[in-house]
C-alpha positions as CSV (number, residue, x, y, z in Angstrom):
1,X,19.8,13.7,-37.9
2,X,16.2,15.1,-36.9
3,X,13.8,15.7,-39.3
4,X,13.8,19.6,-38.0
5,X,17.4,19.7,-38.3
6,X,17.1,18.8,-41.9
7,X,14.9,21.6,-42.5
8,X,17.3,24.3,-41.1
9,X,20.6,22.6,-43.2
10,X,18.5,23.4,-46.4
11,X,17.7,26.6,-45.5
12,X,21.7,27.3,-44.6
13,X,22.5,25.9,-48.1
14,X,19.6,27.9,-49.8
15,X,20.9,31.2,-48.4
16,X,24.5,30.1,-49.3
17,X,23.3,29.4,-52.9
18,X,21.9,33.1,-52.6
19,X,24.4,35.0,-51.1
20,X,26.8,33.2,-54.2
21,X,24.3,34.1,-57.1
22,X,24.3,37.7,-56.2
23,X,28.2,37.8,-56.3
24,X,27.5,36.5,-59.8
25,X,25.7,39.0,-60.7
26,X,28.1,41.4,-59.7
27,X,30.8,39.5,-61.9
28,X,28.1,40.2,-64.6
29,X,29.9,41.6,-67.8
30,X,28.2,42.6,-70.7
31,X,30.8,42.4,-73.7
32,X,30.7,39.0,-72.6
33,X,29.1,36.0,-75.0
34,X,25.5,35.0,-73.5
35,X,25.5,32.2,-71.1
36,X,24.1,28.9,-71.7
37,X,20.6,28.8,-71.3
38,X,20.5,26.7,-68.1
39,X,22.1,29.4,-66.2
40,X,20.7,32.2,-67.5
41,X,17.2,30.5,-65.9
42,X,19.1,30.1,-62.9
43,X,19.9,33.5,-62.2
44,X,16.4,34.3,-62.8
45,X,18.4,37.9,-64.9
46,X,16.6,38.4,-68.2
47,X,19.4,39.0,-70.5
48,X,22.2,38.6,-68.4
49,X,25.6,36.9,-69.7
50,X,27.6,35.4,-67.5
51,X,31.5,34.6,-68.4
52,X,32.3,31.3,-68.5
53,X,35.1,31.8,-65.4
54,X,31.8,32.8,-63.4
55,X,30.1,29.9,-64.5
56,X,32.9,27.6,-63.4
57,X,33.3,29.4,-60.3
58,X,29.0,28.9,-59.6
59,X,29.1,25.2,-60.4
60,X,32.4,24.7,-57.9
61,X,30.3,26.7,-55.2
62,X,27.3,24.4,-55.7
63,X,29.4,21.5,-55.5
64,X,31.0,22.4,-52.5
65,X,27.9,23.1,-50.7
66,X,26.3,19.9,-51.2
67,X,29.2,17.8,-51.2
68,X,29.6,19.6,-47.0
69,X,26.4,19.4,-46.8
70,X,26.6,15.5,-47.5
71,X,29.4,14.7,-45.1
72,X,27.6,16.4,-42.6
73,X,24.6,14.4,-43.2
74,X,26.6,11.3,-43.6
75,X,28.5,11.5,-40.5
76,X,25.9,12.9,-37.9
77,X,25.2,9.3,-36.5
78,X,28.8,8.6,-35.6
79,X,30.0,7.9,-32.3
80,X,34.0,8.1,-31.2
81,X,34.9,5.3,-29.6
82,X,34.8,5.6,-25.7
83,X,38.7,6.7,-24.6
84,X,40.1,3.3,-22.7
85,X,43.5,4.4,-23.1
86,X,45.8,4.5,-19.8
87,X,47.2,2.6,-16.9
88,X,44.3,0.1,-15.4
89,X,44.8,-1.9,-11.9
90,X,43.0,-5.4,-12.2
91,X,42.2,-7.2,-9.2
92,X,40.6,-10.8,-9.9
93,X,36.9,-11.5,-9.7
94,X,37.9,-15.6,-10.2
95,X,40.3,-17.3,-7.7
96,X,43.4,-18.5,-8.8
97,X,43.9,-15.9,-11.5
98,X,46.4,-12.9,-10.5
99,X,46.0,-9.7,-9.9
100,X,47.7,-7.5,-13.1
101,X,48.1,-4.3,-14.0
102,X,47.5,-2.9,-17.9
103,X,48.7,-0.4,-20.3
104,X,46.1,0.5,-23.1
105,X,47.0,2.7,-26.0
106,X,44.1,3.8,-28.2
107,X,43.8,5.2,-31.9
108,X,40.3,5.4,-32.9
109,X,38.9,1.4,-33.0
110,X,42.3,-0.5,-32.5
111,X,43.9,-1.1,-29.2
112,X,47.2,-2.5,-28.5
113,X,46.1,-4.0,-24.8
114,X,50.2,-4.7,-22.5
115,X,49.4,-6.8,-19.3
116,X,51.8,-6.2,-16.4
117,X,52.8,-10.0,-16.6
118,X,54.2,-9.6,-20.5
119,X,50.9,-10.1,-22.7
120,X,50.1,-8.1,-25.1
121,X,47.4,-8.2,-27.5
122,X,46.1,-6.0,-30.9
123,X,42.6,-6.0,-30.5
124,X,40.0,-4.3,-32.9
125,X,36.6,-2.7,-31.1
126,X,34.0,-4.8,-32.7
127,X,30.8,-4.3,-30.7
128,X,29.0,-1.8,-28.2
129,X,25.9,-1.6,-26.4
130,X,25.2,0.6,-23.4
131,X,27.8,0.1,-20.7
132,X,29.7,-3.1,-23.0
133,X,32.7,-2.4,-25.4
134,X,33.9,-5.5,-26.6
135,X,37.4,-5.7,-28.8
136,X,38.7,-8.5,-30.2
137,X,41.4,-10.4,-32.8
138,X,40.6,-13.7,-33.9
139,X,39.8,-16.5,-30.9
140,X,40.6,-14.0,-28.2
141,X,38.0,-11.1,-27.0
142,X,38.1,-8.7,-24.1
143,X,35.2,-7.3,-23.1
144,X,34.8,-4.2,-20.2
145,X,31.6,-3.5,-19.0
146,X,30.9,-0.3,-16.9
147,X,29.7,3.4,-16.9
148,X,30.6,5.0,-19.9
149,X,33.4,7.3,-19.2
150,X,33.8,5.5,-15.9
151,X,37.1,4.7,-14.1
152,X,36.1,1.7,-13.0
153,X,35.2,-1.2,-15.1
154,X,34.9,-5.4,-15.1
155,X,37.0,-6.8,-18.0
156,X,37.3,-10.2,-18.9
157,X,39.5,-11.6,-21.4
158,X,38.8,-15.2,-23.3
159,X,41.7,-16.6,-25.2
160,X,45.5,-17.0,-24.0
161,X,45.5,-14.6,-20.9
162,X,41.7,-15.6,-19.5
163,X,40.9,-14.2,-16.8
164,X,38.2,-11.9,-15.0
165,X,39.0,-8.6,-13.3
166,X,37.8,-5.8,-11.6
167,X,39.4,-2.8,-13.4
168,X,40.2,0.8,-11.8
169,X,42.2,3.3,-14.1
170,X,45.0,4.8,-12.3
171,X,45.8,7.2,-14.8
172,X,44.6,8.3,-18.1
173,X,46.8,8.4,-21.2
174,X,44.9,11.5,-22.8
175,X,43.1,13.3,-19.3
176,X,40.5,15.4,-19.3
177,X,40.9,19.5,-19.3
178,X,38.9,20.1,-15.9
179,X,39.6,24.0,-16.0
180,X,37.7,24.4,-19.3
181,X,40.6,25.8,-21.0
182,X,41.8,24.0,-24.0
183,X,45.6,24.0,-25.4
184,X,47.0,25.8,-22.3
């Protein structure tokens, strides 16, 4: 999260802490008991008594706010995994090695990875740079390098299926809404 974009979160949650102070004020009753102290400085009221319902209700607001403002802040540097899941043609880079075909399903970081041929593999993402994704379970790693978002890819797999392919997805298990209309 930018430093800028910091700036304009706190001024979001001080309005917010505004907009919920003068609803307290409205809920101000005077038959009511006085306040404590603390929030009687908070509303900045002289003489104003707040019920203890309201008081509840301001601290729950307060919370809320900070505690979405901390996910928010917690979670901007995230990245989804890149979307591998679908049908892949491999034709082999090494000779001797045959060509395949693959079924990848996807759900967030784990990938359950079917060769054509009858292996199949649970692999967990573990790394990523810039055009690499590798996924792995113990001794064996795959590892597809390409354009993010790319159709075609080079993976190569180390372990009980090795091999090294040039991969082109045939279809996509979750494709992408080209018309710009979502849910239809």
């Amino acid at each position: 999260m930018s430093h800028g974009s910091s700036r304009f979160s706190g001024r979001v949650l001080a309005a917010e802490a505004a907009r919920a102070l003068n609803f307290l004020r409205v809920l101000y009753s005077p038959g009511r008991p006085a306040a404590p102290p603390g929030i009687v400085t908070l509303l900045a009221v002289p003489g104003a008594r707040l019920s203890r319902p309201a008081a509840v209700y301001l601290v729950m607001i307060v919370v809320l706010i900070a505690g979405l403002w901390a996910v928010l802040a917690m979670g901007s540097h995230l990245v989804a995994p890149e979307d591998l899941a679908g049908k892949w043609k491999l034709q082999s880079i090494i000779h001797g090695i045959p060509d395949d075909n693959l079924d990848i399903e996807q759900s967030g970081r784990f990938y359950q990875v079917s060769f054509e041929s009858g292996t199949r593999l649970n692999l967990k993402w573990t790394e990523r740079t810039a055009n690499v994704i590798q996924l792995g379970n113990g001794d064996t790693k795959l590892t597809i390098a390409g354009l993010p978002d790319s159709d075609d890819k080079t993976i190569e797999l180390s372990g009980s299926h090795a091999g090294r392919w040039a991969a082109h997805r045939i279809s996509r298990a979750y494709p992408w809404d080209v018309s710009g209309k979502e849910g239809s």
